[in-house]
C-alpha positions in Angstrom: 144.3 41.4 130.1 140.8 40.9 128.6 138.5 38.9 130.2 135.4 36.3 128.9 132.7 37.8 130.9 129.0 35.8 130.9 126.0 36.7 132.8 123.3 34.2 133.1 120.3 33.5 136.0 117.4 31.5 137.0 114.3 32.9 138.9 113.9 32.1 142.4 110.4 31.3 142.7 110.4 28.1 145.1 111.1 26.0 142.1 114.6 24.6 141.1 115.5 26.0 137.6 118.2 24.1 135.6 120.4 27.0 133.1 123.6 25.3 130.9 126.4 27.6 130.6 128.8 28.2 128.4 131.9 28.2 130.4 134.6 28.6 127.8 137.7 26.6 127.9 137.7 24.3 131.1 141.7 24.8 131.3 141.4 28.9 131.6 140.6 30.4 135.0 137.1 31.8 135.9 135.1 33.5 138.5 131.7 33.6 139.3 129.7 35.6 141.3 125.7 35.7 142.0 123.8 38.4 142.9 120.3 38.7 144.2 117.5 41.2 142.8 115.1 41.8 145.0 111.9 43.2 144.2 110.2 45.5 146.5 108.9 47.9 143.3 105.2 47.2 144.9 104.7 46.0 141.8 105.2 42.9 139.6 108.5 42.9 137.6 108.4 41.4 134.0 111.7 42.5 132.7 115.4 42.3 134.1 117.8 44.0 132.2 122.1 43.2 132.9 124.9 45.0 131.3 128.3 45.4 132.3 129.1 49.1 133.3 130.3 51.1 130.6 128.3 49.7 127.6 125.7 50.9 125.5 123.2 48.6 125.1 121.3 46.0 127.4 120.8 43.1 125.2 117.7 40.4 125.7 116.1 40.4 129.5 117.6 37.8 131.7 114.5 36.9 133.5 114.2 33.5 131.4 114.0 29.9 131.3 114.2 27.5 128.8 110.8 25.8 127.7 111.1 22.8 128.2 108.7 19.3 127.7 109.3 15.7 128.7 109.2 12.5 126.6 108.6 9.1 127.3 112.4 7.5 127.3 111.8 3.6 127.5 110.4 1.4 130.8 112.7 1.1 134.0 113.3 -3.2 134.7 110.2 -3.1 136.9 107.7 -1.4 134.0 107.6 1.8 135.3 107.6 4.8 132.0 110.8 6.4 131.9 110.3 10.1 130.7 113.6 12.7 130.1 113.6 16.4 129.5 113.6 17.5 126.3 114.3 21.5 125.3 111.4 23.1 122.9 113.0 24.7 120.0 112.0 27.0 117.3 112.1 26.5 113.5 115.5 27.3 113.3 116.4 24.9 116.4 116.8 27.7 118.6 116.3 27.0 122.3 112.7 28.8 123.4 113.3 30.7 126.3 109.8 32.1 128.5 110.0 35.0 130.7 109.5 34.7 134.8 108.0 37.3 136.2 109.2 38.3 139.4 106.5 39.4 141.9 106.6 42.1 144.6 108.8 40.5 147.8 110.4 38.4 145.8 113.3 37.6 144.3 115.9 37.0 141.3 119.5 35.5 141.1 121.6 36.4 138.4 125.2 35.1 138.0 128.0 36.9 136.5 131.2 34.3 135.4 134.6 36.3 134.2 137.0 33.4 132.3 140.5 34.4 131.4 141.9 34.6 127.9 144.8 32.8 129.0 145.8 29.6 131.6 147.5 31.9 132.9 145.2 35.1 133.0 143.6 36.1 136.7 139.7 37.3 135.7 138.1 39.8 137.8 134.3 40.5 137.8 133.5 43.5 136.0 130.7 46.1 137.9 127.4 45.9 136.3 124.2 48.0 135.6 121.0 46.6 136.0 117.6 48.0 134.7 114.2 46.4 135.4 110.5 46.9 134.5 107.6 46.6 136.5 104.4 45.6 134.5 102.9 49.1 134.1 105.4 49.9 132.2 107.8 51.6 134.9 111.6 51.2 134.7 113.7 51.3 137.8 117.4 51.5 137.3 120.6 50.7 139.7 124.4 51.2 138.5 128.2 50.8 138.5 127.3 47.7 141.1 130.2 46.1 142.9 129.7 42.3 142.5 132.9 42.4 144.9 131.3 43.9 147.6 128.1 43.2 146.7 125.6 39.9 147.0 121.7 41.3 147.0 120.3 44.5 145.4 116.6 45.4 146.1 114.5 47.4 143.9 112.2 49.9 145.4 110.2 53.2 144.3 112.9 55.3 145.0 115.4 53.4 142.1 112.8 54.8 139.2 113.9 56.6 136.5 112.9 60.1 136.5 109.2 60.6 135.5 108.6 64.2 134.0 104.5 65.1 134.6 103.4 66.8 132.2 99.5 69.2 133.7 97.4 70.5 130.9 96.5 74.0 131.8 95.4 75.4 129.0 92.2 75.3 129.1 92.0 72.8 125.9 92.8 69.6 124.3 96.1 69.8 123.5 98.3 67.8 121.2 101.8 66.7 122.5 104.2 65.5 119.9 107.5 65.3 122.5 107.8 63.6 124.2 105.8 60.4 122.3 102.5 61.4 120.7 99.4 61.5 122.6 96.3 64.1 122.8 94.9 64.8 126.2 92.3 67.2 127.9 92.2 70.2 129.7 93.3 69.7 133.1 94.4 66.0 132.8 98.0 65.2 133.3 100.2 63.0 131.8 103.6 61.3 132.4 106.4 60.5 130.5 110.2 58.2 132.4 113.4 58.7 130.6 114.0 55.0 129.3 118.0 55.5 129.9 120.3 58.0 132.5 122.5 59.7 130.1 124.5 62.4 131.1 122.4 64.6 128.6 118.6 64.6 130.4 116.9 67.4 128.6 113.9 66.6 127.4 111.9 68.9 124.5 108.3 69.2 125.3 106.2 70.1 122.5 102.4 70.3 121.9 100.3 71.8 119.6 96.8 73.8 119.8 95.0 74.0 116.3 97.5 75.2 114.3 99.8 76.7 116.9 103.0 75.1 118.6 104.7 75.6 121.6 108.1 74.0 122.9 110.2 74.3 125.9 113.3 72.4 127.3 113.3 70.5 130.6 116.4 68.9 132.6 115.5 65.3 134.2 117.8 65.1 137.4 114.7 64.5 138.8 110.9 64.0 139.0 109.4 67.0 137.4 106.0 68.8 136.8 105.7 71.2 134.5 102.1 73.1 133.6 101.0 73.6 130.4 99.7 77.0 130.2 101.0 78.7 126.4 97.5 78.7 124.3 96.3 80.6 121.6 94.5 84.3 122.1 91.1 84.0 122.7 87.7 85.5 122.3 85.6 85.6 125.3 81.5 86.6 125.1 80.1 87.6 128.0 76.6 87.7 128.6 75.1 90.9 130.5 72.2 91.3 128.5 69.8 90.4 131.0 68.7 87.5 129.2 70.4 84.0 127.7 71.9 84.3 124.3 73.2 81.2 122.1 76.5 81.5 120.0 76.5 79.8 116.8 79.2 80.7 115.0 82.3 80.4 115.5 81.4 78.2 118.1 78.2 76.9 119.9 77.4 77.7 123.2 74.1 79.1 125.1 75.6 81.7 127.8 73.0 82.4 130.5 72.7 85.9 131.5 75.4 87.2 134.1 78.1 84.5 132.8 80.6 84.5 129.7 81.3 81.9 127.2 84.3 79.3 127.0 87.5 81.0 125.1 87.6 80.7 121.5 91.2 80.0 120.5 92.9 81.5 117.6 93.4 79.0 115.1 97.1 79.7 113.7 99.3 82.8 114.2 98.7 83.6 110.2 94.9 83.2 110.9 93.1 86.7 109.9 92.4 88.6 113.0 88.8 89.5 112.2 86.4 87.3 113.3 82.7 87.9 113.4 80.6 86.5 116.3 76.7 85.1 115.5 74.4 84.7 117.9 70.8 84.7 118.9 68.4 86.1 121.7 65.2 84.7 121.6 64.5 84.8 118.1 66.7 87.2 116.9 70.2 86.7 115.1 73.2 89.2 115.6 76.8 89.7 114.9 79.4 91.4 116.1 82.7 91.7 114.4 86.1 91.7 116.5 90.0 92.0 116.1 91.6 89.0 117.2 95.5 89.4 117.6 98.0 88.2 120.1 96.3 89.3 122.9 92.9 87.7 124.6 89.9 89.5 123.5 86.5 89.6 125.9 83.3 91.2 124.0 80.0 92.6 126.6 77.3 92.3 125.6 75.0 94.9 127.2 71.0 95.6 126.8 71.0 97.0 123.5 72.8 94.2 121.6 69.4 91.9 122.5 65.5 92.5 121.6 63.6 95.5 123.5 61.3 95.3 126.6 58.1 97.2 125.9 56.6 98.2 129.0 52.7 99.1 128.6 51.2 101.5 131.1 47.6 101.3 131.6 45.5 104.7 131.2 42.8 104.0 129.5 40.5 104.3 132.9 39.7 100.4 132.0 40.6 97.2 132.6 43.0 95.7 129.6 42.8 91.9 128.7 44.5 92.0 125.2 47.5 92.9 123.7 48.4 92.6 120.0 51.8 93.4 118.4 52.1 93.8 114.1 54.3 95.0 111.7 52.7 98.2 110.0 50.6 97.2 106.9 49.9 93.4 108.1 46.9 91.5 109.5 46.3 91.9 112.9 47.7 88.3 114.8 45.5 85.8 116.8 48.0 85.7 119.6 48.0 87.6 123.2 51.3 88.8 123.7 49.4 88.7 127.7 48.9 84.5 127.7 52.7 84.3 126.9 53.3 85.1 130.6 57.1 85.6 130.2 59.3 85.2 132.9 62.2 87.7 134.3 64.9 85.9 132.0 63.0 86.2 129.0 61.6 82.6 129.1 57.8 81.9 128.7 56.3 80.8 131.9 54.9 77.3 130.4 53.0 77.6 133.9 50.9 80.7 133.2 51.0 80.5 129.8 48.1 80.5 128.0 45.8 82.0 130.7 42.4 83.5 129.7 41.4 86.9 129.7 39.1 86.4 132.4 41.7 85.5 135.0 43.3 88.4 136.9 46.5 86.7 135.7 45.7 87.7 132.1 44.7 91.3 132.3 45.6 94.4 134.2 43.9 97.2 135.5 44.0 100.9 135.1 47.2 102.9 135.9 49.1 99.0 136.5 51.7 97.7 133.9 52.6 95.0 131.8 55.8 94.2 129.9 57.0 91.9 127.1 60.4 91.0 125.1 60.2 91.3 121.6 63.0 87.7 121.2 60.0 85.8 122.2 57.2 87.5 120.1 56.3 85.0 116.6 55.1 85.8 113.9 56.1 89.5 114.0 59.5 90.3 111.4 62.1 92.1 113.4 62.0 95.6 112.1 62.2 99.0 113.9 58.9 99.9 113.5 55.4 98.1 115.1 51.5 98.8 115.7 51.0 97.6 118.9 47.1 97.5 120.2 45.6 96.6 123.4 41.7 95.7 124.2 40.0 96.5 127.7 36.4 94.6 128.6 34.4 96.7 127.3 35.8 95.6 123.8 37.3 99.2 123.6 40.9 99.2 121.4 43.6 101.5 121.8 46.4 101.8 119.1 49.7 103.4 118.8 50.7 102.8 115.2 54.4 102.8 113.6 56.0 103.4 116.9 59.6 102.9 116.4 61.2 100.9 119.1 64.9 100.1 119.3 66.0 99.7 122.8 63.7 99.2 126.1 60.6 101.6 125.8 57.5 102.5 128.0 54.4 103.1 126.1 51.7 104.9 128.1 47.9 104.0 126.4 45.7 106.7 127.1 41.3 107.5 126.2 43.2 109.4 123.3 44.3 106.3 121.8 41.0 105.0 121.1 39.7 104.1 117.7 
């Protein structure tokens, strides 16, 4: 026989709550049975949630009184204001209903009433499911509860619907589009509860990277975390030049010598594989063109894809204080490549920079050397080909003219090199 089933509740909060119910025909049998929720989530819960076992849906939270306001009534005989307690309704003379929130250690009472379809009819309670919500958003479940046998329930961490983590190891931003939609960084983490148990728990992950996707299935019995780690090939640059380098294109980055640049994902699987990677040392612009296919991709770069070291050895018999470089054909320049003062990473020296050719610092002596890199040399075109000059004390110069120089080179000045 079918049964009238109700469920209604009031808060326990240490204040008395009044609920009318609707009790169907006062001549049918009924039953009634309360049931306390307990709340020991740690957290505040703002949502109760009752269903009889077996159905779909949930319905409007039960965690709710009506609104209600009092109205002066009339006097008592002895003058006092009589006030009564009026329900607030809506605009379509609804009964407004607020929400009680049901704090950590406390508690909620719902009651379930079954009526009979009949006089004659015996009504039995039916078991119930009951979901709640805490106020970060977190949804706790309990089911197939025996009101027969059963007069409190009490929420705790360990009722929580299962919570798939999802760990962003890809080494970029990625986009996930399932479950929800939400972009998150390289090794942040985020999490994601099954709103319902259903017998089916698999849950498609999907994210995206540029222009490439990547999906995979996982079951929710339980908490799980699940790493991120399908990304795009990359391009790698590392840096053994001996001196920093700055990528410009297709990325930006300055890579300091010894070290290798972030990975330069692949922007779709139809993307064309050849990619060209600009970059400068010093002041000197290069490009290297690579292949770029499924598979990760590091390029080295090694001395001779950076500008030469000219080392100068000093045989004149005399003390040298200047040093010129020019292209062939052009004017002399005003600047001594020996104030620059460079340092072991190609850097100038702001500290010794600029030093006179009087100071020890700013010359060197006979049979002693001094070197320069050509990235940090203005005013001179990159080419192949250079005069390069050098003054002792005496105001004696020594030339070597069109020398080519394309890698690291020692140049040894000699009395023949006079003019």
């Amino acid at each position: 026989m079918k049964k009238k089933l109700f469920n209604h509740g009031i808060a326990v909060m240490g204040i008395a709550v009044l609920v009318f119910l609707a009790m169907g025909s006062a001549t049918n049998p009924s039953v009634r049975q309360a049931i306390q929720i307990g709340n020991n989530t740690g957290a505040v819960i703002s949502q109760v949630y009752v269903r009889n076992t077996g159905q779909d849906t949930w319905g409007g939270y039960r965690n709710a009184k009506a609104r209600t306001r009092q109205e002066l009534a009339g006097y008592y005989n002895n003058g006092q204001p009589y006030y009564s307690t009026v329900y607030v309704r809506d605009a379509n003379d609804n009964i407004v209903y607020d929400r009680v929130d049901v704090p950590n250690g406390s508690s909620y009472s719902h009651t379930v009433t079954a009526i009979g379809e009949t006089k004659e009819d015996t009504p039995t309670l039916p078991n119930i499911d009951i979901k709640v919500v805490d106020s970060n958003g977190v949804v706790y479940g309990k089911y197939n509860i025996d009101l027969a046998t059963t007069e409190r329930v009490t929420f705790t961490s360990a009722d929580r619907h299962p919570t798939l983590t999802m760990q962003n190891n890809t080494g970029f931003p990625v986009n996930i589009t399932s479950p929800g939609t939400r972009t998150i960084n390289n090794g942040a983490s985020v999490g994601y509860q099954l709103p319902e148990l259903t017998s089916d728990r698999k849950v498609t992950v999907s994210y995206s990277i540029n222009n490439y996707t990547f999906s995979q299935e996982v079951n929710l019995d339980t908490n799980v975390t699940i790493p991120l780690t399908e990304r795009p090939p990359t391009i790698t640059v590392r840096n053994n030049t001996g001196y920093p380098i700055t990528i410009t294109s297709p990325f930006n980055q300055t890579v300091s010598n010894g070290n290798a640049s972030n990975g330069y994902p692949k922007q779709s699987r139809t993307a064309n594989a050849r990619h060209t990677i600009t970059y400068t040392s010093g002041s000197w612009s290069y490009t290297k063109e690579v292949m770029l296919e499924n598979e990760d991709v590091t390029i080295t770069l090694t001395e001779a894809d950076r500008p030469p070291v000219v080392t100068i050895l000093n045989n004149t018999g005399s003390t040298v204080n200047l040093v010129f470089l020019r292209n062939p054909n052009t004017n002399w320049p005003n600047t001594n490549i020996l104030a620059l003062r460079l340092k072991e990473d190609g850097t100038v020296d702001t500290v010794a920079a600029g030093t006179g050719a009087d100071v020890r610092a700013g010359s060197f002596t006979n049979r002693e050397t001094t070197r320069f890199w050509l990235g940090n040399i203005q005013g001179v075109t990159r080419a192949d080909r250079y005069d390069i000059r050098i003054d002792d004390v005496n105001n004696a110069s020594y030339v070597k003219s069109n020398i080519q120089i394309t890698g690291d080179v020692t140049l040894t000045f000699t009395a023949s090199d006079r003019r």
